[in-house]
Backbone as XML, in Angstrom:
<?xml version="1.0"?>
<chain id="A" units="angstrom">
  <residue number="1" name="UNK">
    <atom name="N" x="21.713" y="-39.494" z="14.898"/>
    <atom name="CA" x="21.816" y="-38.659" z="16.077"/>
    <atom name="C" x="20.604" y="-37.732" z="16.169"/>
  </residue>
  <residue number="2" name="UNK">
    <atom name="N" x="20.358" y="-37.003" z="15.142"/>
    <atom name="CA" x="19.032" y="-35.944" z="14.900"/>
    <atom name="C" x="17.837" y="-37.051" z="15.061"/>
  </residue>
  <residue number="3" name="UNK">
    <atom name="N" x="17.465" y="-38.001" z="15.002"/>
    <atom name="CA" x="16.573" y="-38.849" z="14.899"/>
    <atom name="C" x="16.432" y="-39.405" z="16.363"/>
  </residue>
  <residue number="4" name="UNK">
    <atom name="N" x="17.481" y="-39.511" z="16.578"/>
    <atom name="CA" x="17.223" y="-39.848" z="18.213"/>
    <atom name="C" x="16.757" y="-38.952" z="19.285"/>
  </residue>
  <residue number="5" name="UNK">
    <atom name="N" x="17.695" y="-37.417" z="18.515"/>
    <atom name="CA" x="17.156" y="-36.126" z="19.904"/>
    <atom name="C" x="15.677" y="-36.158" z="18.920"/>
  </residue>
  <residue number="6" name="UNK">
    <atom name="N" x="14.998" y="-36.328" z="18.255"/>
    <atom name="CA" x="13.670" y="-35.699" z="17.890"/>
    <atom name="C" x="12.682" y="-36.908" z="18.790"/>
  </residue>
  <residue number="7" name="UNK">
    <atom name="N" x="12.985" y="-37.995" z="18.503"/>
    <atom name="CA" x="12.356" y="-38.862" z="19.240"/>
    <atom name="C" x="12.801" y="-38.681" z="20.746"/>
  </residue>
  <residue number="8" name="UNK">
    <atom name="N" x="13.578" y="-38.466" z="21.176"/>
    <atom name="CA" x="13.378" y="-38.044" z="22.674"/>
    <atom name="C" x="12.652" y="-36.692" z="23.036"/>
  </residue>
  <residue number="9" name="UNK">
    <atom name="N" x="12.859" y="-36.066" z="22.550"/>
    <atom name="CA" x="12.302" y="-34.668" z="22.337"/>
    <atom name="C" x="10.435" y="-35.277" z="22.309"/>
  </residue>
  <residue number="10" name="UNK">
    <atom name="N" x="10.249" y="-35.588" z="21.257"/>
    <atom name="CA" x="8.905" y="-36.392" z="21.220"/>
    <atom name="C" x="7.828" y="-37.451" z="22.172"/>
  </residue>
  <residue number="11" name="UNK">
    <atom name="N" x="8.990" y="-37.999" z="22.471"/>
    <atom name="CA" x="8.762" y="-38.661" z="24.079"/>
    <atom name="C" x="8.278" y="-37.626" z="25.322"/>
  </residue>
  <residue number="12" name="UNK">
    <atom name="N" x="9.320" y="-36.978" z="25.278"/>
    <atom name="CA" x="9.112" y="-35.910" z="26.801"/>
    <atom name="C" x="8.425" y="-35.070" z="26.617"/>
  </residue>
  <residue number="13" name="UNK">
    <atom name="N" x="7.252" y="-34.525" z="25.088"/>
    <atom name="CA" x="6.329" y="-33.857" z="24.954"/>
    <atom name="C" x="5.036" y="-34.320" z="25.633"/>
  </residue>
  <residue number="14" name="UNK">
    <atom name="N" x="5.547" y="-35.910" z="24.709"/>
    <atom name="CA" x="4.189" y="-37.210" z="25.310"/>
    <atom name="C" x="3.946" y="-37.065" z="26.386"/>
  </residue>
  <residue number="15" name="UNK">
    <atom name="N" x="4.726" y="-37.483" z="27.527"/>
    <atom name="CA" x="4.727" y="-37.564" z="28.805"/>
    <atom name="C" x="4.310" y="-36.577" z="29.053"/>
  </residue>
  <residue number="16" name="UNK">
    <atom name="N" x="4.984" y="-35.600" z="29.067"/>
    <atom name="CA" x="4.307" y="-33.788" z="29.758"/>
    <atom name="C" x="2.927" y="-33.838" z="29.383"/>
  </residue>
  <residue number="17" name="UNK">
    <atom name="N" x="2.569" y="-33.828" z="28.510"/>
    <atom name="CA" x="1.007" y="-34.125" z="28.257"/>
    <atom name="C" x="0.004" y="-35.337" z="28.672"/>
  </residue>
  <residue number="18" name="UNK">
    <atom name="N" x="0.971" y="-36.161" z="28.503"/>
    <atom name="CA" x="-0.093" y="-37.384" z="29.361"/>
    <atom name="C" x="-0.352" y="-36.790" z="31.414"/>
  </residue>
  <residue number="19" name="UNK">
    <atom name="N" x="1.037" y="-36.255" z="31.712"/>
    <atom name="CA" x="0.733" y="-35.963" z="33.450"/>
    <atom name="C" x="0.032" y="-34.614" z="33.508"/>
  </residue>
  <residue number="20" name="UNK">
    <atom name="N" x="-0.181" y="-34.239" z="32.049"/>
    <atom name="CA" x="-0.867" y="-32.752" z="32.445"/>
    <atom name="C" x="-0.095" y="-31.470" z="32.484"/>
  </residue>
  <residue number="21" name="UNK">
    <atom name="N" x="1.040" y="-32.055" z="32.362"/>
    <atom name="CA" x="2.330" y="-30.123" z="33.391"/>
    <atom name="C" x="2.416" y="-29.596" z="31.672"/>
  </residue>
  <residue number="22" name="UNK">
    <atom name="N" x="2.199" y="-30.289" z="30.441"/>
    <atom name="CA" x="2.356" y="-29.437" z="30.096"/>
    <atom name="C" x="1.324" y="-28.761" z="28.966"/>
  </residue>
  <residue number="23" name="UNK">
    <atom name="N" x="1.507" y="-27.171" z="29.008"/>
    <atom name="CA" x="0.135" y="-26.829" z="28.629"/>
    <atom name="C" x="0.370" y="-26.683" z="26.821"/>
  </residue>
  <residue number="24" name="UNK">
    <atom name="N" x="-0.504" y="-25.725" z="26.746"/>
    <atom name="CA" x="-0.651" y="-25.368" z="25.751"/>
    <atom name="C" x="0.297" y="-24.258" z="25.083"/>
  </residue>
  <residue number="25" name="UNK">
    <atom name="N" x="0.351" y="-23.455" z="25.990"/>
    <atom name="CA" x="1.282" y="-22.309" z="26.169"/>
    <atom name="C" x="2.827" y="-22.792" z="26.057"/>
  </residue>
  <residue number="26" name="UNK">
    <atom name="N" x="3.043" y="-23.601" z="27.081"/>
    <atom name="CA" x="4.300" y="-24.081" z="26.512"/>
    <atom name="C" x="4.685" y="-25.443" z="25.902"/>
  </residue>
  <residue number="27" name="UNK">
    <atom name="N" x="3.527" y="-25.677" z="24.837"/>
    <atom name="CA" x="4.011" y="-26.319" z="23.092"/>
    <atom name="C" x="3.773" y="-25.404" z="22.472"/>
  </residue>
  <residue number="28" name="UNK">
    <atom name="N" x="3.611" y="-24.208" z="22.460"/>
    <atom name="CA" x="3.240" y="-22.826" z="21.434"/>
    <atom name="C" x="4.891" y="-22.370" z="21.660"/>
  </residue>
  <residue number="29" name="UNK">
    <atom name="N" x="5.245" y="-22.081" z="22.985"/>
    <atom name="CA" x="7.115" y="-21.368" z="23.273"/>
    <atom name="C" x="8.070" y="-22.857" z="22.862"/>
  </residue>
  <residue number="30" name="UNK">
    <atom name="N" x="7.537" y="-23.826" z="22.650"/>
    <atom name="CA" x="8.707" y="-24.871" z="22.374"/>
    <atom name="C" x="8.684" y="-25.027" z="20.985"/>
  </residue>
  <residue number="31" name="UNK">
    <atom name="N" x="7.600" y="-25.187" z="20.467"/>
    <atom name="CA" x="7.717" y="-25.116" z="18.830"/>
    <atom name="C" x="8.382" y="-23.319" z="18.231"/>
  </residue>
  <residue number="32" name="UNK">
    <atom name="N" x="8.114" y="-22.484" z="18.923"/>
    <atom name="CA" x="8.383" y="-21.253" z="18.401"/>
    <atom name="C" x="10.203" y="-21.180" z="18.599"/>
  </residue>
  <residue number="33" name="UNK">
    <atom name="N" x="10.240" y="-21.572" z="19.833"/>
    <atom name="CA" x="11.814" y="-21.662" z="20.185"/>
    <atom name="C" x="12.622" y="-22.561" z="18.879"/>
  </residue>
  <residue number="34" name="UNK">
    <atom name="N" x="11.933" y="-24.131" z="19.091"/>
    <atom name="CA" x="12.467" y="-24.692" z="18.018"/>
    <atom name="C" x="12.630" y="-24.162" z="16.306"/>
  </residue>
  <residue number="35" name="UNK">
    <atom name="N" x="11.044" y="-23.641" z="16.273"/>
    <atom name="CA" x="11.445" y="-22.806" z="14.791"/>
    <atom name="C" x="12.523" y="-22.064" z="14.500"/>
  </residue>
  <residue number="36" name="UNK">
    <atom name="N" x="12.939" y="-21.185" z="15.699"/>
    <atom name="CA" x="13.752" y="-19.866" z="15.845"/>
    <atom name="C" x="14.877" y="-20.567" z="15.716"/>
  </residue>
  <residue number="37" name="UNK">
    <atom name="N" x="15.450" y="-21.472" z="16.349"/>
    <atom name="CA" x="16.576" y="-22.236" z="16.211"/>
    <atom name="C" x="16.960" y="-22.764" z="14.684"/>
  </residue>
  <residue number="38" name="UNK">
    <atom name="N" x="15.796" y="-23.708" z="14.070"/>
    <atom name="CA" x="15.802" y="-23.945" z="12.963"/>
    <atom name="C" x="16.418" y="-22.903" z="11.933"/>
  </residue>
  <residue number="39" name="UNK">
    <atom name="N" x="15.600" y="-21.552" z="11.862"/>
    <atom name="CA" x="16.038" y="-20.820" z="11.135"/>
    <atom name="C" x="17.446" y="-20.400" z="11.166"/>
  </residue>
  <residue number="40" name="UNK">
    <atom name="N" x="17.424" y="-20.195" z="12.337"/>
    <atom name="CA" x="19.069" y="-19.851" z="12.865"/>
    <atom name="C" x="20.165" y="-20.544" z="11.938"/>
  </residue>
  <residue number="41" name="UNK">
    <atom name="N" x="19.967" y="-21.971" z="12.002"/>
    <atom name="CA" x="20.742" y="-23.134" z="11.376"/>
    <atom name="C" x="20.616" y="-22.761" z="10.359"/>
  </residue>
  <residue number="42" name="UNK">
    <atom name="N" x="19.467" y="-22.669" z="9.260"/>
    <atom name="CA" x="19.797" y="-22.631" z="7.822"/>
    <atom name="C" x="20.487" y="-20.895" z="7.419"/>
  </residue>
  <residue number="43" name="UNK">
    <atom name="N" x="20.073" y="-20.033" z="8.310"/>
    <atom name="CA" x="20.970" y="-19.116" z="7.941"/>
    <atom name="C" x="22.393" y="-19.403" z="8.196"/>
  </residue>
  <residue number="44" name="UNK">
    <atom name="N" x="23.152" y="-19.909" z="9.322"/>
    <atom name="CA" x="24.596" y="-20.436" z="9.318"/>
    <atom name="C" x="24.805" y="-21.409" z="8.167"/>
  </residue>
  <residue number="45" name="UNK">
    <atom name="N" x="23.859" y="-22.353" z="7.910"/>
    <atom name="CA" x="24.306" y="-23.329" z="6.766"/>
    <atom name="C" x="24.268" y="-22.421" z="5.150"/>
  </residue>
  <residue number="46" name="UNK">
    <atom name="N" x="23.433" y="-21.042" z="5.100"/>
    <atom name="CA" x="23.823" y="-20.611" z="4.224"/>
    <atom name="C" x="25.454" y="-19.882" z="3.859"/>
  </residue>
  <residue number="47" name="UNK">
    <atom name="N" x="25.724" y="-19.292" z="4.786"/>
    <atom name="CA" x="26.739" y="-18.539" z="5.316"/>
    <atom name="C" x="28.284" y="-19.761" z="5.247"/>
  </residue>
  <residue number="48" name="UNK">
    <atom name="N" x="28.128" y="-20.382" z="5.501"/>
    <atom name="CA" x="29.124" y="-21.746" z="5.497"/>
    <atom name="C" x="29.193" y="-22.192" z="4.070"/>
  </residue>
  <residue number="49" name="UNK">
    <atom name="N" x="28.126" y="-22.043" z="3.123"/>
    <atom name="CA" x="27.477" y="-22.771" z="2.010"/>
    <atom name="C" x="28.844" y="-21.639" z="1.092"/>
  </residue>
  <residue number="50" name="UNK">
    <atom name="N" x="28.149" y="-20.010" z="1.113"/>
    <atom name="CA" x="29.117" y="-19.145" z="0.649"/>
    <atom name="C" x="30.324" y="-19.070" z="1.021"/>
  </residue>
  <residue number="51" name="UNK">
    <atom name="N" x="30.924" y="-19.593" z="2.419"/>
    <atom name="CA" x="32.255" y="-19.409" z="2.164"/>
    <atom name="C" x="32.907" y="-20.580" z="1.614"/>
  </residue>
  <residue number="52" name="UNK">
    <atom name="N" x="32.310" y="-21.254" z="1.508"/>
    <atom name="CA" x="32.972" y="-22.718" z="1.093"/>
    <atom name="C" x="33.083" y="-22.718" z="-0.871"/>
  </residue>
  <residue number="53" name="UNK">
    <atom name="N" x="31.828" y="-22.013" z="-0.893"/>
    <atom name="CA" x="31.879" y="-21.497" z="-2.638"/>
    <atom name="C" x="33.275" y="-20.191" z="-2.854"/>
  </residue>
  <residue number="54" name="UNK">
    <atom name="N" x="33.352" y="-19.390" z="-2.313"/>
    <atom name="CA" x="34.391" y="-18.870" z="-2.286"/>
    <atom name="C" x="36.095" y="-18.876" z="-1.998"/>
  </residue>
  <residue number="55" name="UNK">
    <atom name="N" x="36.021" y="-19.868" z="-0.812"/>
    <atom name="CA" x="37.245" y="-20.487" z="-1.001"/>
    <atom name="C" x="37.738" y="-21.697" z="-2.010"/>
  </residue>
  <residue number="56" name="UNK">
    <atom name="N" x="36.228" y="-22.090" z="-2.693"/>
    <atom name="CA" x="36.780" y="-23.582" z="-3.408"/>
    <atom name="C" x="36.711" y="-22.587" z="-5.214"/>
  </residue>
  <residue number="57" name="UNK">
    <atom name="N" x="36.415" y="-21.163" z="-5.438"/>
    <atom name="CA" x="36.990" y="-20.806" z="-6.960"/>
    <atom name="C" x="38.478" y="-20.515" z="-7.409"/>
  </residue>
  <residue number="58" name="UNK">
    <atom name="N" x="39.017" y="-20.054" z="-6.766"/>
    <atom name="CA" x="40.519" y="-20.099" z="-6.782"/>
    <atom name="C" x="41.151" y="-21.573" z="-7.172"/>
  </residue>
  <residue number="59" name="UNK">
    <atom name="N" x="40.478" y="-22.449" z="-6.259"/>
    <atom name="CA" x="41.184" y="-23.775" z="-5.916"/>
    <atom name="C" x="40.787" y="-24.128" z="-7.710"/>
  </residue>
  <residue number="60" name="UNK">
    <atom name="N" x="39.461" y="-23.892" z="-7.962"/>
    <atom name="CA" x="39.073" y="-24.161" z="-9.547"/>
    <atom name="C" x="39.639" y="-23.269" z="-10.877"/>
  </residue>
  <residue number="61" name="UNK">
    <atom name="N" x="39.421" y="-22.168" z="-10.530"/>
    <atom name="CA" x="40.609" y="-21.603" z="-11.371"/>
    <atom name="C" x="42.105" y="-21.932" z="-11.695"/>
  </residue>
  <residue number="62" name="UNK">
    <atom name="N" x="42.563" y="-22.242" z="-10.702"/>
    <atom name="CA" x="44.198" y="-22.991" z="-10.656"/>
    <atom name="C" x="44.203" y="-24.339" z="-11.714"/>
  </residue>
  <residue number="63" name="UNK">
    <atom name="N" x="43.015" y="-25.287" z="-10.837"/>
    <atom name="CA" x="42.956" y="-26.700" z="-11.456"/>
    <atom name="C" x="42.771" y="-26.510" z="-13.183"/>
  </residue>
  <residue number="64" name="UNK">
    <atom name="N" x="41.923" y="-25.901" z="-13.965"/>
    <atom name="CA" x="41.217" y="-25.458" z="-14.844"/>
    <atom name="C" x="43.133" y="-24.877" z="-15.834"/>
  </residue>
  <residue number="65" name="UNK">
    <atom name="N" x="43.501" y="-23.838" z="-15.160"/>
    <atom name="CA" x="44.992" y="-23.549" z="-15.782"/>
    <atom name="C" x="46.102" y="-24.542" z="-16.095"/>
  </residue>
  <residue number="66" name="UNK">
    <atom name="N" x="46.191" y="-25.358" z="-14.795"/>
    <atom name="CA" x="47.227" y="-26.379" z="-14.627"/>
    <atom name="C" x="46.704" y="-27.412" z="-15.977"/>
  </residue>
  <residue number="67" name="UNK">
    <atom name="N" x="45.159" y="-27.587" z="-16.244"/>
    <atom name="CA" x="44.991" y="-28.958" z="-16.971"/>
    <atom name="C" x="44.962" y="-28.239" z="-18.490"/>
  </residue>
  <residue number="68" name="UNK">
    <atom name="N" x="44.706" y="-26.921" z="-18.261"/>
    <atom name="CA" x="45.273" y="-26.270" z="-20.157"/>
    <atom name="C" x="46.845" y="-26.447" z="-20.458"/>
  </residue>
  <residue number="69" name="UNK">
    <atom name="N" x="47.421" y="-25.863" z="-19.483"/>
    <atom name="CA" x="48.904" y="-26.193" z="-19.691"/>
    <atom name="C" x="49.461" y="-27.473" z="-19.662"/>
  </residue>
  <residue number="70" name="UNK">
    <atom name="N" x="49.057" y="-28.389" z="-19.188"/>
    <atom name="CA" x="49.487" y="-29.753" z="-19.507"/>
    <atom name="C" x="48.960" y="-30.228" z="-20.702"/>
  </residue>
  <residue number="71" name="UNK">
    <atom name="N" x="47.912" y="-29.903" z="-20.777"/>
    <atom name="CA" x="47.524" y="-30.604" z="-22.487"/>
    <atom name="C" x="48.049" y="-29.394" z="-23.327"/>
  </residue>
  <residue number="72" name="UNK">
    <atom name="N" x="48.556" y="-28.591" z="-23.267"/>
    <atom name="CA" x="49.438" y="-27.624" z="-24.222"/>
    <atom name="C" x="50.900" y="-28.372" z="-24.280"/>
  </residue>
  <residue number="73" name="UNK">
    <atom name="N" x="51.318" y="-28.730" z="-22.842"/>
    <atom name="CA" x="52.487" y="-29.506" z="-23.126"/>
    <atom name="C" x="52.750" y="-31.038" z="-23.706"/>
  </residue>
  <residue number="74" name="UNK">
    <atom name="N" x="51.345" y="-31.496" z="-23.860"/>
    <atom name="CA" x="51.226" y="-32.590" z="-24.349"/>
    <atom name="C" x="51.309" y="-32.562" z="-26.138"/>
  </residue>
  <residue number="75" name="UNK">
    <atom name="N" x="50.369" y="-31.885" z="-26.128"/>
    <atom name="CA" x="49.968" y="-31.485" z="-27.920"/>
    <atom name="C" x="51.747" y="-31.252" z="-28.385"/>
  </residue>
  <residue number="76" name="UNK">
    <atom name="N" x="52.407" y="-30.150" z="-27.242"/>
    <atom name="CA" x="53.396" y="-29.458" z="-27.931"/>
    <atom name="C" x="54.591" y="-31.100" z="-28.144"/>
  </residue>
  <residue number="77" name="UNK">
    <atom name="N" x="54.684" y="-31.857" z="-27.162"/>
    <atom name="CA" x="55.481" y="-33.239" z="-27.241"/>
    <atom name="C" x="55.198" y="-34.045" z="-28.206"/>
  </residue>
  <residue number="78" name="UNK">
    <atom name="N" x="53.989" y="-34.702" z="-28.658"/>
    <atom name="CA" x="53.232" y="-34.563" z="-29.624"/>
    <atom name="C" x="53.996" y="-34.157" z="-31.355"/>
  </residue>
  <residue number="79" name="UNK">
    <atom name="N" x="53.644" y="-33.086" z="-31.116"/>
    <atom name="CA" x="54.221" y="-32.182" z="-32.247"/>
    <atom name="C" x="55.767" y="-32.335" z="-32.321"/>
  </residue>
  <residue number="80" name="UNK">
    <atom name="N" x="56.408" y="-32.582" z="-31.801"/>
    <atom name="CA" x="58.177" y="-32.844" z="-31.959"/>
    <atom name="C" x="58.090" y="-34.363" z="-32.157"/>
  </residue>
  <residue number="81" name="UNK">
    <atom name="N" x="57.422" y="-35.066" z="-32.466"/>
    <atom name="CA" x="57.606" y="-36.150" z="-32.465"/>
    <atom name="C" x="57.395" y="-36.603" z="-34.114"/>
  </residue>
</chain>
């Protein structure tokens, strides 16, 4: 999908430049726009990155308890035997 809007995106630069309409000035505001956007994204993908680390330690703490206590109840079955 990203590969397709860049190549269209890439296309309609071509063209604007092959008929002339587009200048210089605006591939300086389209790359700057695009940068600005870019950044935008990796700050949300950081932000998404941390909550996803924060909701998934609990979930690891639990897992981490549950698998001591089962091999405690194992050893302990084990041992009566």
């Amino acid at each position: 999908m990203e590969e397709r809007l860049a190549k269209a995106v890439a296309t309609e630069m071509r063209d604007a430049i092959t008929r002339g309409t587009g200048t210089k000035a605006d591939l300086t505001e389209f790359r700057a726009e695009t940068k600005a956007e870019t950044t935008k994204l990796r700050s949300e993908m950081g932000e998404l990155r941390n909550e996803l680390k924060a909701d998934c330690a609990p979930l690891i703490v639990w897992l981490m308890s549950t698998t001591i206590a089962v091999g405690g109840i194992i050893i302990a079955a084990v041992a009566l035997l």
